[in-house]
CHARMM-style PDB file with segment names, atoms N, HN, CA, C and O in Angstrom:
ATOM      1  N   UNK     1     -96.683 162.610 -94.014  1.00  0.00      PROA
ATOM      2  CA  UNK     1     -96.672 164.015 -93.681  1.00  0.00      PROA
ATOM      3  C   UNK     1     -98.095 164.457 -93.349  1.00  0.00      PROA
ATOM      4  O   UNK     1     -98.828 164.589 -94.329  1.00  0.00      PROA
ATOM      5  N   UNK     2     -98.583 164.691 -92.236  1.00  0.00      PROA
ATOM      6  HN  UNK     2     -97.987 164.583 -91.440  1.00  0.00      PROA
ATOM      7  CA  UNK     2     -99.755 165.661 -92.050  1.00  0.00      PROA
ATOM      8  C   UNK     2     -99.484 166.536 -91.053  1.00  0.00      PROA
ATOM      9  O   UNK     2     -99.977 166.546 -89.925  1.00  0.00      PROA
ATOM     10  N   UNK     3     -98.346 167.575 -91.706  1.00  0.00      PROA
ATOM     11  HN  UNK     3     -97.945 167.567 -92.622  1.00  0.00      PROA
ATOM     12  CA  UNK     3     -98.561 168.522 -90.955  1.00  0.00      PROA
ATOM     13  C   UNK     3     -99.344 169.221 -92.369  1.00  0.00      PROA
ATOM     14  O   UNK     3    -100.120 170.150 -92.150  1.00  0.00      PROA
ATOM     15  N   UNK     4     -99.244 169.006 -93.047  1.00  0.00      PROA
ATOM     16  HN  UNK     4     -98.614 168.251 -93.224  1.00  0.00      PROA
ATOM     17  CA  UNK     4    -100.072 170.023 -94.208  1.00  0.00      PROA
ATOM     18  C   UNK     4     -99.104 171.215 -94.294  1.00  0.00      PROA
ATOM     19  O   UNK     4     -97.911 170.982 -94.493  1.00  0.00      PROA
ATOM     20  N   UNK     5     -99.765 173.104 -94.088  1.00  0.00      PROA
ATOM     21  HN  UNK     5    -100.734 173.293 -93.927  1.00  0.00      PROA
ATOM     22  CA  UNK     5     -99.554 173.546 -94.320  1.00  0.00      PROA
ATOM     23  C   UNK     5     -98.578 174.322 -93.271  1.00  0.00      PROA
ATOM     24  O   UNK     5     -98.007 175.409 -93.361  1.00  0.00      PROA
ATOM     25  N   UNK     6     -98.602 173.547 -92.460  1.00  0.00      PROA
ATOM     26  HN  UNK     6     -99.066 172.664 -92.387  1.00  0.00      PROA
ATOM     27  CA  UNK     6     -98.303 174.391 -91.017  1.00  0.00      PROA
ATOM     28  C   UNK     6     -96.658 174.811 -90.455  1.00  0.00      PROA
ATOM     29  O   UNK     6     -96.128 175.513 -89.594  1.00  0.00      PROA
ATOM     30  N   UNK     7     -96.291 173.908 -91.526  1.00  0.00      PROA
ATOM     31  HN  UNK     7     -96.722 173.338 -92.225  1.00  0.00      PROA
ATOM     32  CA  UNK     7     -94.588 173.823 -91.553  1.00  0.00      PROA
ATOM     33  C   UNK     7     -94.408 175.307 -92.116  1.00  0.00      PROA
ATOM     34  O   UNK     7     -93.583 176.049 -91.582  1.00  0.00      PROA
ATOM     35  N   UNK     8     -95.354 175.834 -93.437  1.00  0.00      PROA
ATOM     36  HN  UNK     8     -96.024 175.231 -93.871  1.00  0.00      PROA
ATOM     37  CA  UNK     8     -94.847 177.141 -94.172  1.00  0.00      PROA
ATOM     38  C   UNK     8     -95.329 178.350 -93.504  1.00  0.00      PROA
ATOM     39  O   UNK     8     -94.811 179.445 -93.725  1.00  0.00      PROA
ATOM     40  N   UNK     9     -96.643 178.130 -92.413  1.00  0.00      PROA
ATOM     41  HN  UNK     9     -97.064 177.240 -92.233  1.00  0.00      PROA
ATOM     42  CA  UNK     9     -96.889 178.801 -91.840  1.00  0.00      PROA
ATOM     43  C   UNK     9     -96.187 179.381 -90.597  1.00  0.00      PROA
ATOM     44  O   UNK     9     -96.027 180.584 -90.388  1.00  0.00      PROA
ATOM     45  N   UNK    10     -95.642 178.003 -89.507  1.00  0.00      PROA
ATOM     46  HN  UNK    10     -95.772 177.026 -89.677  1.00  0.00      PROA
ATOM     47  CA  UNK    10     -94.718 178.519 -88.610  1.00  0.00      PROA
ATOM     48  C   UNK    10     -93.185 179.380 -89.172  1.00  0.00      PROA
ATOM     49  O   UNK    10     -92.488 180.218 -88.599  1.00  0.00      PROA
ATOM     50  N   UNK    11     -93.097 178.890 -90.204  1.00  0.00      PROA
ATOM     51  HN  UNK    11     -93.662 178.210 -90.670  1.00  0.00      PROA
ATOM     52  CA  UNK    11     -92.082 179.698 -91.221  1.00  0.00      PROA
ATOM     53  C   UNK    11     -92.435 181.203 -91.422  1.00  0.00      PROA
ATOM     54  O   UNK    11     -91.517 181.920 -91.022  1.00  0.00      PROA
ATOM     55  N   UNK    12     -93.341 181.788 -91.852  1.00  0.00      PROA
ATOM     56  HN  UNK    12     -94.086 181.205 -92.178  1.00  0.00      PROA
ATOM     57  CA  UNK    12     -93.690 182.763 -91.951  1.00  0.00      PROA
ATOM     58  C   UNK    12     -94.449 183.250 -90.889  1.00  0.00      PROA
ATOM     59  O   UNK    12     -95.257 184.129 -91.188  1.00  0.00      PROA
ATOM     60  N   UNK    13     -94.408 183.000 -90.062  1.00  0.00      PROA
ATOM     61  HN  UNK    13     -93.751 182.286 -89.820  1.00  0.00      PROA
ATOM     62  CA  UNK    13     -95.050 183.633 -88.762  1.00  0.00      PROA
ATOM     63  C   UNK    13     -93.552 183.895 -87.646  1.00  0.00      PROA
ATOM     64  O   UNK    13     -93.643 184.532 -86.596  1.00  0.00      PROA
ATOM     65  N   UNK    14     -92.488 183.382 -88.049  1.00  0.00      PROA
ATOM     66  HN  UNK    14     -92.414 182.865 -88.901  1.00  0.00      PROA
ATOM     67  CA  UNK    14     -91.700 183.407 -87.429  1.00  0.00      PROA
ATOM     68  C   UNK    14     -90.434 184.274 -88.144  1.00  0.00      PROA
ATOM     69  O   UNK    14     -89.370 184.474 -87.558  1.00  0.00      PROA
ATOM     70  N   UNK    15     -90.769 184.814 -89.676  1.00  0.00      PROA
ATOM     71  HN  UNK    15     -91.634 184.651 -90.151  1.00  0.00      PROA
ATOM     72  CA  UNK    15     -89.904 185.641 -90.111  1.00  0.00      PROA
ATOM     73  C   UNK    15     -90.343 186.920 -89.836  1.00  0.00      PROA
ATOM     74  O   UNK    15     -89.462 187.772 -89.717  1.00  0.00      PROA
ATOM     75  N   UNK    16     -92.090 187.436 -89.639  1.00  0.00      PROA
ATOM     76  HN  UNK    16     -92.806 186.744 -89.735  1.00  0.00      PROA
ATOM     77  CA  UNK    16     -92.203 188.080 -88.912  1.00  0.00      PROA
ATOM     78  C   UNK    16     -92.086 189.004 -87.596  1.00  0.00      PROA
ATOM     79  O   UNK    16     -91.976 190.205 -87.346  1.00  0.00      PROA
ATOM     80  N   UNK    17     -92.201 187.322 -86.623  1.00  0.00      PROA
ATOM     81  HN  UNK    17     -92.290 186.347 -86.826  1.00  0.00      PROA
ATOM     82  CA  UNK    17     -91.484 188.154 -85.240  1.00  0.00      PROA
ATOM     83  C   UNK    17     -89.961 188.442 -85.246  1.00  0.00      PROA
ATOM     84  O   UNK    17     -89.444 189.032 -84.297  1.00  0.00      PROA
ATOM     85  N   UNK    18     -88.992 187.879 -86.694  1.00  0.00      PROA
ATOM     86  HN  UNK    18     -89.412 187.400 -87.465  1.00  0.00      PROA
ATOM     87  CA  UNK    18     -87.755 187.988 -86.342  1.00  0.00      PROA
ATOM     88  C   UNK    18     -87.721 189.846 -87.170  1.00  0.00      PROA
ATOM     89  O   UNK    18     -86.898 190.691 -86.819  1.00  0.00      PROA
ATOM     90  N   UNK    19     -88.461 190.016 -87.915  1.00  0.00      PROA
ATOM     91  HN  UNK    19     -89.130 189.329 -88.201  1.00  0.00      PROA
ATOM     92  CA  UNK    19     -88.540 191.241 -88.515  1.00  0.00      PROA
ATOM     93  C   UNK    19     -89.305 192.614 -87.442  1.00  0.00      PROA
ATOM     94  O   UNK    19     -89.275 193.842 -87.516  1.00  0.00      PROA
ATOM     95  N   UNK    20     -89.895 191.712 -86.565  1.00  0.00      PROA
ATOM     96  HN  UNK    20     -89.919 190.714 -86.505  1.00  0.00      PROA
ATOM     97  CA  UNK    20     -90.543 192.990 -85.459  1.00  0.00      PROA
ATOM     98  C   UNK    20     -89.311 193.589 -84.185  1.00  0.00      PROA
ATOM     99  O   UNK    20     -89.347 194.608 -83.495  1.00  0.00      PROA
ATOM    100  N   UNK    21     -88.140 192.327 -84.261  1.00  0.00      PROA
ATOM    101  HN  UNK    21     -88.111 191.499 -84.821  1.00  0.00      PROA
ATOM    102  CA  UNK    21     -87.602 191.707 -83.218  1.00  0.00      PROA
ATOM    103  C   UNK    21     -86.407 192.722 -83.343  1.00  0.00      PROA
ATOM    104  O   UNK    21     -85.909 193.339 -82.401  1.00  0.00      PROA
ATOM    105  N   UNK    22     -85.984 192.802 -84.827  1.00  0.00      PROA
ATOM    106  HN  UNK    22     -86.389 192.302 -85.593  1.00  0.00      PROA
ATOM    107  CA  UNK    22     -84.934 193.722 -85.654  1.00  0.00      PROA
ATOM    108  C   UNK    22     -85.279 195.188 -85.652  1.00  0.00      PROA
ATOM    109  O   UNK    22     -84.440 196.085 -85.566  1.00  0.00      PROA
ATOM    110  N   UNK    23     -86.545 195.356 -85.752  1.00  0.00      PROA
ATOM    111  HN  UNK    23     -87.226 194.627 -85.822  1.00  0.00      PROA
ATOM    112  CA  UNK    23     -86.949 196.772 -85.858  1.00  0.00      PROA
ATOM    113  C   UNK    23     -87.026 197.264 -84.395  1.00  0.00      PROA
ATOM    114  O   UNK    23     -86.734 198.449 -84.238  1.00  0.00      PROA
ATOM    115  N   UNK    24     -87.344 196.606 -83.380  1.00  0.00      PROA
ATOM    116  HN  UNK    24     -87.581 195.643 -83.508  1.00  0.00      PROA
ATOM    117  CA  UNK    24     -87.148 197.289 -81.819  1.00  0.00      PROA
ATOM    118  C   UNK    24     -85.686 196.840 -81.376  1.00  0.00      PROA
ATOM    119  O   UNK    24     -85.440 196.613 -80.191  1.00  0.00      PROA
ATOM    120  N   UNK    25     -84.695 196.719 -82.410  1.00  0.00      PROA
ATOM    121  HN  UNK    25     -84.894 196.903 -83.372  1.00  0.00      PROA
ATOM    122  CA  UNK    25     -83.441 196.894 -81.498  1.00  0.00      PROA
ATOM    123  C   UNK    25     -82.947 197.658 -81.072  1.00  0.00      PROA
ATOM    124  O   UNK    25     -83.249 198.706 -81.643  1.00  0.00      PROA
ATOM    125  N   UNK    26     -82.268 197.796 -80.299  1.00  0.00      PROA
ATOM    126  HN  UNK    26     -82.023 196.945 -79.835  1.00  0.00      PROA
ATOM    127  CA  UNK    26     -81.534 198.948 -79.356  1.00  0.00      PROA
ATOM    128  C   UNK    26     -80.092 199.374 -80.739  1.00  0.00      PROA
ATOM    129  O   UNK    26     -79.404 198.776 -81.566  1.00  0.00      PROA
ATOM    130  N   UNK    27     -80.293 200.665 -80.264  1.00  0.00      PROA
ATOM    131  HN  UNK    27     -80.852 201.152 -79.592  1.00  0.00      PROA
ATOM    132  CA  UNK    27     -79.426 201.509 -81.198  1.00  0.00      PROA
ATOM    133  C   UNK    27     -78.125 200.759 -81.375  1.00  0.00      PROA
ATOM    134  O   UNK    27     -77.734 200.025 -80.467  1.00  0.00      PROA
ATOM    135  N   UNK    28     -77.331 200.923 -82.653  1.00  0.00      PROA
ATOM    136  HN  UNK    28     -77.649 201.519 -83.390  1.00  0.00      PROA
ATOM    137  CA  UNK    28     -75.624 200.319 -82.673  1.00  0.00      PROA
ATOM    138  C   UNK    28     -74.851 201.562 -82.688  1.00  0.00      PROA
ATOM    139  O   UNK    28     -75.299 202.656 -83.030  1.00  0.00      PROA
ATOM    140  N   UNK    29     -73.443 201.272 -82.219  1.00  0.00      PROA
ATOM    141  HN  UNK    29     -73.079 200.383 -81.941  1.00  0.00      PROA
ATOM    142  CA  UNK    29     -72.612 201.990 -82.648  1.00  0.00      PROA
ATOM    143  C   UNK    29     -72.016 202.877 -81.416  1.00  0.00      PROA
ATOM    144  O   UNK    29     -72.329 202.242 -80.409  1.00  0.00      PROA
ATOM    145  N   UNK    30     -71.415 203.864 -81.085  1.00  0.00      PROA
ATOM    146  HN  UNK    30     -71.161 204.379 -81.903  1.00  0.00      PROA
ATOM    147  CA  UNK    30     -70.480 204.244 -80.008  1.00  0.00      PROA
ATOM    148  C   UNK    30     -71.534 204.804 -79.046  1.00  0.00      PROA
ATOM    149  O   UNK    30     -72.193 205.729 -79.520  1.00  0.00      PROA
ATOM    150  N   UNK    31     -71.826 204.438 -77.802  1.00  0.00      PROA
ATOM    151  HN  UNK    31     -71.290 203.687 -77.417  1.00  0.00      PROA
ATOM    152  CA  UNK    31     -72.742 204.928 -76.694  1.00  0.00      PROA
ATOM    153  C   UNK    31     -72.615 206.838 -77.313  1.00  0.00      PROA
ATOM    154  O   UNK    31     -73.376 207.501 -78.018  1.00  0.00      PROA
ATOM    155  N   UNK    32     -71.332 207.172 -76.653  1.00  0.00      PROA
ATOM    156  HN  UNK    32     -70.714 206.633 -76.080  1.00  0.00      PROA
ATOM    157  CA  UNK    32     -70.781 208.320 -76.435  1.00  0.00      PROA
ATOM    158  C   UNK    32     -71.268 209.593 -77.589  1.00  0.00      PROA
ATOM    159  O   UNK    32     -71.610 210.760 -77.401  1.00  0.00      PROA
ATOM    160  N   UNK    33     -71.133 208.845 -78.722  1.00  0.00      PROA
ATOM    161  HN  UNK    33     -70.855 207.897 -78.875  1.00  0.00      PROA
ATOM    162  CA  UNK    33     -71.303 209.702 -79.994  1.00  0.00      PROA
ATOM    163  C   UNK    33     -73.245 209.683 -80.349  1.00  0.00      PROA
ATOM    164  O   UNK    33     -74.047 210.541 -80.717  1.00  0.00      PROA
ATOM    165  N   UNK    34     -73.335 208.289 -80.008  1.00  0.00      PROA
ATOM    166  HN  UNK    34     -72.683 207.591 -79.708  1.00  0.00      PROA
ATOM    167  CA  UNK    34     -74.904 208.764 -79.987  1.00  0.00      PROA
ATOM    168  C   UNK    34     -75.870 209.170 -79.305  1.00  0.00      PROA
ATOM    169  O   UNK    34     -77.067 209.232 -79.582  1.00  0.00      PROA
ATOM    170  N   UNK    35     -75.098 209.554 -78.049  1.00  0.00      PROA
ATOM    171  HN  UNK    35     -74.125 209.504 -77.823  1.00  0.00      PROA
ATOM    172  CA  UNK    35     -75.417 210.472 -77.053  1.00  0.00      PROA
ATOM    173  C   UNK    35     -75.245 211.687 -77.457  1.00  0.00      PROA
ATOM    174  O   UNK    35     -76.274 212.351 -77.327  1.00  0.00      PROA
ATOM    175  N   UNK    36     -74.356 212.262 -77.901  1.00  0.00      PROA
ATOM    176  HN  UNK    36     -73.520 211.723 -78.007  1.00  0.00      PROA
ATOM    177  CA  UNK    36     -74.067 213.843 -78.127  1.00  0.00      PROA
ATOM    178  C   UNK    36     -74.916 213.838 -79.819  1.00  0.00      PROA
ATOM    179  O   UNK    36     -75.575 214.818 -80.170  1.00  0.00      PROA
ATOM    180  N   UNK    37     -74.801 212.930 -80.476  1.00  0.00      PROA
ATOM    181  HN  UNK    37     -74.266 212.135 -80.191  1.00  0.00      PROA
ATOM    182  CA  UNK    37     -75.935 213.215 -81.412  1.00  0.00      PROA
ATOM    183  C   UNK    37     -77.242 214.095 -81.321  1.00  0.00      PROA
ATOM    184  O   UNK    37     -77.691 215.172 -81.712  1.00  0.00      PROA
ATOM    185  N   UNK    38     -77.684 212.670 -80.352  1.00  0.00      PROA
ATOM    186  HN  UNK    38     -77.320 211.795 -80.034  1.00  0.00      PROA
ATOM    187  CA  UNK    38     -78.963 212.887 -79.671  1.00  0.00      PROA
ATOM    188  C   UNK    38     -79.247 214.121 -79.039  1.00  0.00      PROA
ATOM    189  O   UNK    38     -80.286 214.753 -79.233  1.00  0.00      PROA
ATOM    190  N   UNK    39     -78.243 214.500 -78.211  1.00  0.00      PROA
ATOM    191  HN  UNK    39     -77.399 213.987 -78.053  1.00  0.00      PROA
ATOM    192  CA  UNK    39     -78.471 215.932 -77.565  1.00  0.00      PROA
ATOM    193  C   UNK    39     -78.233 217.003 -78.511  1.00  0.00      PROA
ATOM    194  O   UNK    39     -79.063 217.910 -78.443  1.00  0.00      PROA
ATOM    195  N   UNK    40     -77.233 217.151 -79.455  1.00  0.00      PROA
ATOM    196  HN  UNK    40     -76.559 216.414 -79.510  1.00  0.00      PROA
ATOM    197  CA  UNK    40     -77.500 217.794 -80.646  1.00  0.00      PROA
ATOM    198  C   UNK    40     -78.514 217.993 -81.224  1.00  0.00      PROA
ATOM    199  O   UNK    40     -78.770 219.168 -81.485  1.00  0.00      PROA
ATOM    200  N   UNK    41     -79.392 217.026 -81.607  1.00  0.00      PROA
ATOM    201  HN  UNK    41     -79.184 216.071 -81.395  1.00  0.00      PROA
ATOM    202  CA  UNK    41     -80.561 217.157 -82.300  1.00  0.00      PROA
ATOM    203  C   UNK    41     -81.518 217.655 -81.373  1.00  0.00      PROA
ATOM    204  O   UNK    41     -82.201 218.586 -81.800  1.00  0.00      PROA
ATOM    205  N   UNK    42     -81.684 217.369 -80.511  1.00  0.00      PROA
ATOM    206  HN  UNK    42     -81.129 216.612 -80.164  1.00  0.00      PROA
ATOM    207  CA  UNK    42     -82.547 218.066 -79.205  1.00  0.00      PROA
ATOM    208  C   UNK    42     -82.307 219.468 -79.048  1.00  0.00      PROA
ATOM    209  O   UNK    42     -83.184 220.311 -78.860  1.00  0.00      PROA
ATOM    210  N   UNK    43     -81.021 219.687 -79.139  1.00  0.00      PROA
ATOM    211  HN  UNK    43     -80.309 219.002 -79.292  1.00  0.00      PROA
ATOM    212  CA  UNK    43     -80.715 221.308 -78.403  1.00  0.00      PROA
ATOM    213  C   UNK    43     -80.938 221.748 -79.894  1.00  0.00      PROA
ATOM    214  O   UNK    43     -81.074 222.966 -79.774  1.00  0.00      PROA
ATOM    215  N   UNK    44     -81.059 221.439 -81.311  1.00  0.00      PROA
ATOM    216  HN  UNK    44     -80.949 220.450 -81.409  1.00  0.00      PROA
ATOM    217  CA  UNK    44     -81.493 222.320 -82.424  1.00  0.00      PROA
ATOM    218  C   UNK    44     -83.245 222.490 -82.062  1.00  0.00      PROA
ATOM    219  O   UNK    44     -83.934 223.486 -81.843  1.00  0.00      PROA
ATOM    220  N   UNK    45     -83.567 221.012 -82.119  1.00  0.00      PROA
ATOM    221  HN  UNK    45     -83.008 220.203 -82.297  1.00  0.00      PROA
ATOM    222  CA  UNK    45     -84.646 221.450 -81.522  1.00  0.00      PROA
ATOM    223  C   UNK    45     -85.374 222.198 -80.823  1.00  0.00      PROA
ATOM    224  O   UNK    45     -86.507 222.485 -81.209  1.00  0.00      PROA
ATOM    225  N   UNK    46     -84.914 222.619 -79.761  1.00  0.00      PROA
ATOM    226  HN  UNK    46     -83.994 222.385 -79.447  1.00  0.00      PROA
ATOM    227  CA  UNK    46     -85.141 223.283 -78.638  1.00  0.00      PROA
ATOM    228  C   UNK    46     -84.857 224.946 -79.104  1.00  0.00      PROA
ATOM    229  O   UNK    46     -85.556 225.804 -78.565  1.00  0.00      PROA
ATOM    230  N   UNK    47     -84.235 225.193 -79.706  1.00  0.00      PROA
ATOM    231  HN  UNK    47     -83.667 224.496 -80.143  1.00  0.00      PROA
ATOM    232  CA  UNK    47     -83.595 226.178 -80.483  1.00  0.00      PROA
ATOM    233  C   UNK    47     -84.624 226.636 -81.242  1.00  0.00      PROA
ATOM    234  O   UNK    47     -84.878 227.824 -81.043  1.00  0.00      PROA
ATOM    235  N   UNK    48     -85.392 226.006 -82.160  1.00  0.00      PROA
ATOM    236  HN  UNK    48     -85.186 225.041 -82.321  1.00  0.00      PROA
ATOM    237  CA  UNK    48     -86.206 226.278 -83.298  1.00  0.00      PROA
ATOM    238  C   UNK    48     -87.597 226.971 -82.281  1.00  0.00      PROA
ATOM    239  O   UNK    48     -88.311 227.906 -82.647  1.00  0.00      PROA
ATOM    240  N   UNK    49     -87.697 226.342 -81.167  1.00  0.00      PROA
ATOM    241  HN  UNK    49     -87.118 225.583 -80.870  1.00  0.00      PROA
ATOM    242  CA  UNK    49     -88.728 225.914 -80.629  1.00  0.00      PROA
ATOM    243  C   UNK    49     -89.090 227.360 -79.529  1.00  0.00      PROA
ATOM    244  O   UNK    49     -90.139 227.946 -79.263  1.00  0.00      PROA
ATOM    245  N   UNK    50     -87.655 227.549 -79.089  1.00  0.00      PROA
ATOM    246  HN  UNK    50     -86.803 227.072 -79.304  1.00  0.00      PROA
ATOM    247  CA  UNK    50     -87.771 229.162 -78.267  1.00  0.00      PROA
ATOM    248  C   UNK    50     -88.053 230.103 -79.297  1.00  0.00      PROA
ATOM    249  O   UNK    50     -89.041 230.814 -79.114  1.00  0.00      PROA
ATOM    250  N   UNK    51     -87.073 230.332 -80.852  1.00  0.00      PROA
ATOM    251  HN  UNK    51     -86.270 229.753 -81.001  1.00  0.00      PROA
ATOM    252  CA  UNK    51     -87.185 231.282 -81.649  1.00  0.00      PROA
ATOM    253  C   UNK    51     -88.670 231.508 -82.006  1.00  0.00      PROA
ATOM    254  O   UNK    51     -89.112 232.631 -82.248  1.00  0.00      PROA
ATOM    255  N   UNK    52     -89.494 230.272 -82.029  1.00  0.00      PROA
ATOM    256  HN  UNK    52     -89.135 229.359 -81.833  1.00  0.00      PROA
ATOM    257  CA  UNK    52     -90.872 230.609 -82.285  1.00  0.00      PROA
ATOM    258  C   UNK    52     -91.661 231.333 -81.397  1.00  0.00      PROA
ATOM    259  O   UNK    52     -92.365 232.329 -81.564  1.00  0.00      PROA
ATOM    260  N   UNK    53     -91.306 230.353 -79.996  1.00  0.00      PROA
ATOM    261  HN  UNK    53     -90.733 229.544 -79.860  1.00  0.00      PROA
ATOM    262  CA  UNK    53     -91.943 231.447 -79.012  1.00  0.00      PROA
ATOM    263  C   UNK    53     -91.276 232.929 -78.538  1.00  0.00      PROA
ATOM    264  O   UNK    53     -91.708 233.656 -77.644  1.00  0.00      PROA
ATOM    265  N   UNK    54     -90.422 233.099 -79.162  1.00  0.00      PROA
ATOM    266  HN  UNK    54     -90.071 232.509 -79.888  1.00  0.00      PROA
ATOM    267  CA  UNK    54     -90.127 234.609 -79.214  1.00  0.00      PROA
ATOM    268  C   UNK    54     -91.009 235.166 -80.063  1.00  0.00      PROA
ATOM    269  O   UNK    54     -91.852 235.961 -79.647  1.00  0.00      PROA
ATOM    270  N   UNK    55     -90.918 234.807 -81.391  1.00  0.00      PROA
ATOM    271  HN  UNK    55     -90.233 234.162 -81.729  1.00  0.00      PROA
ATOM    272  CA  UNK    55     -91.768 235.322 -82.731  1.00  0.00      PROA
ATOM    273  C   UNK    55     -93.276 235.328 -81.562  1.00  0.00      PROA
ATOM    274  O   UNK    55     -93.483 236.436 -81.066  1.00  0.00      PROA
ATOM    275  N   UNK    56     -93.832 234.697 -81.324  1.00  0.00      PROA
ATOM    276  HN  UNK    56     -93.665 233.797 -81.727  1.00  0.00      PROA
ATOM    277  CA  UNK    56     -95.235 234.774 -80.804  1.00  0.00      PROA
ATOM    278  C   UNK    56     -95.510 235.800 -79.985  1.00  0.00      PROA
ATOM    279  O   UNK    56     -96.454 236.581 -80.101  1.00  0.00      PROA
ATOM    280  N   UNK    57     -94.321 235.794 -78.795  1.00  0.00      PROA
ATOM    281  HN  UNK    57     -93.554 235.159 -78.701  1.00  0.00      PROA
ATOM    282  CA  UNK    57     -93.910 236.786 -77.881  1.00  0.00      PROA
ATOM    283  C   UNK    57     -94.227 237.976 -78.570  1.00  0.00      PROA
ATOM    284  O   UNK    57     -95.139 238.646 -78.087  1.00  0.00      PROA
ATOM    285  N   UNK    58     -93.703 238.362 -79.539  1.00  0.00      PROA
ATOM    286  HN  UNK    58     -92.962 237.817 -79.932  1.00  0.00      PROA
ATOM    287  CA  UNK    58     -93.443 239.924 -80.250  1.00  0.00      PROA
ATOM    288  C   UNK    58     -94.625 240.330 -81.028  1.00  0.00      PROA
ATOM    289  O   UNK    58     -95.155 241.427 -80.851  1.00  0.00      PROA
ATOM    290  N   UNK    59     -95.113 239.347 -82.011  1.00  0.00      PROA
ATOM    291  HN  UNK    59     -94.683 238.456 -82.156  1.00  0.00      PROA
ATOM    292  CA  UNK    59     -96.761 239.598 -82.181  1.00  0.00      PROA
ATOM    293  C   UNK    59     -97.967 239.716 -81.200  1.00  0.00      PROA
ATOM    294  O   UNK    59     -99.014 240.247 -81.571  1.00  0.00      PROA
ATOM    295  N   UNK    60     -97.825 239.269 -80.082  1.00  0.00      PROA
ATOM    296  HN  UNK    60     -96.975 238.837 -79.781  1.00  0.00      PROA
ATOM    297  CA  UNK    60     -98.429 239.496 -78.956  1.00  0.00      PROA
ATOM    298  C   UNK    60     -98.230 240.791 -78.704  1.00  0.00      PROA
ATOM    299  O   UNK    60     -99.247 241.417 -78.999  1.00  0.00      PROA
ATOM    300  N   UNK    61     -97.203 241.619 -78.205  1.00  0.00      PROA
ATOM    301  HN  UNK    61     -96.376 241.110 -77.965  1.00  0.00      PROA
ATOM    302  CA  UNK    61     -96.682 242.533 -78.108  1.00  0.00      PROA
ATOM    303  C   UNK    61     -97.311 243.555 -78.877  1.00  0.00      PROA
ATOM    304  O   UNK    61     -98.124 244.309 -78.343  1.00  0.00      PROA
ATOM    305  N   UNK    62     -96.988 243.656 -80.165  1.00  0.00      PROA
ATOM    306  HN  UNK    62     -96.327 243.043 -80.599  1.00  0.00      PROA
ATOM    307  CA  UNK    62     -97.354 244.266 -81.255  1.00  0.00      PROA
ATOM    308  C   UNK    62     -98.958 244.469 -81.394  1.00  0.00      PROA
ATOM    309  O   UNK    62     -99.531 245.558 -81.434  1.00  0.00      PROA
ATOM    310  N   UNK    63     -99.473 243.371 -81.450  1.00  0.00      PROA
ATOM    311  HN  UNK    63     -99.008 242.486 -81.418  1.00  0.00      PROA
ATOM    312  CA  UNK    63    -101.213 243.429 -81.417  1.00  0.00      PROA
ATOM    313  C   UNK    63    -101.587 244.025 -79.956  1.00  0.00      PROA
ATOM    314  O   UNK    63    -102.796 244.218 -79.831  1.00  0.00      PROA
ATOM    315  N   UNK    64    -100.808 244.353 -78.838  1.00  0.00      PROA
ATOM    316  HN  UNK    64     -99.826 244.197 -78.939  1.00  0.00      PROA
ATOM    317  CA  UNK    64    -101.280 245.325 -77.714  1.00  0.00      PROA
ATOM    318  C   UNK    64    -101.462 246.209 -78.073  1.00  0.00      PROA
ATOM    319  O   UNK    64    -102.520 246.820 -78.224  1.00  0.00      PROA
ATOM    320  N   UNK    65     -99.832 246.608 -78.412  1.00  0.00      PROA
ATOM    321  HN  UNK    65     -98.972 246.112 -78.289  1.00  0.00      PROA
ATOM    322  CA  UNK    65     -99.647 248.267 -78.877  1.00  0.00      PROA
ATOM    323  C   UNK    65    -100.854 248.940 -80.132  1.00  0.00      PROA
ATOM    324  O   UNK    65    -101.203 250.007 -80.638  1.00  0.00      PROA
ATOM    325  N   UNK    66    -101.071 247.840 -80.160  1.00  0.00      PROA
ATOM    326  HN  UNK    66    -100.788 246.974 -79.749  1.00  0.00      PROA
ATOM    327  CA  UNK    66    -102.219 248.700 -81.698  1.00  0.00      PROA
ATOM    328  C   UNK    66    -103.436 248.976 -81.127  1.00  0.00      PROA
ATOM    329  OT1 UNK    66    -104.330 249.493 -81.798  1.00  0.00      PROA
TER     330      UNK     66
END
């Protein structure tokens, strides 16, 4: 045997890329539903996101009038 250590190393260098490999997989489960998820969570988003710029809108407003 002289590979020495290199057998435990390609071992662990290779549970790695299978662990990088797992974490960039493409989403599971019904196209359809995790599409309207997705846009769900977006359109709350988007939601939170006007109400603020209203709020800003109206303090703007307000600090004229004064």
């Amino acid at each position: 045997m002289s590979r020495g250590n290199q057998r435990d190393l390609a071992r662990a260098k290779n549970l790695k890329k299978q662990k990088e490999a797992a974490k960039n997989q493409k989403k599971t489960g019904d196209p359809k539903k995790r599409m309207e998820n997705d846009a769900d969570i977006l359109r709350k988003k988007q939601a939170i996101a006007d109400a603020r710029k209203e709020a800003e809108r109206l303090e703007k407003l307000k600090a004229a009038r004064r």
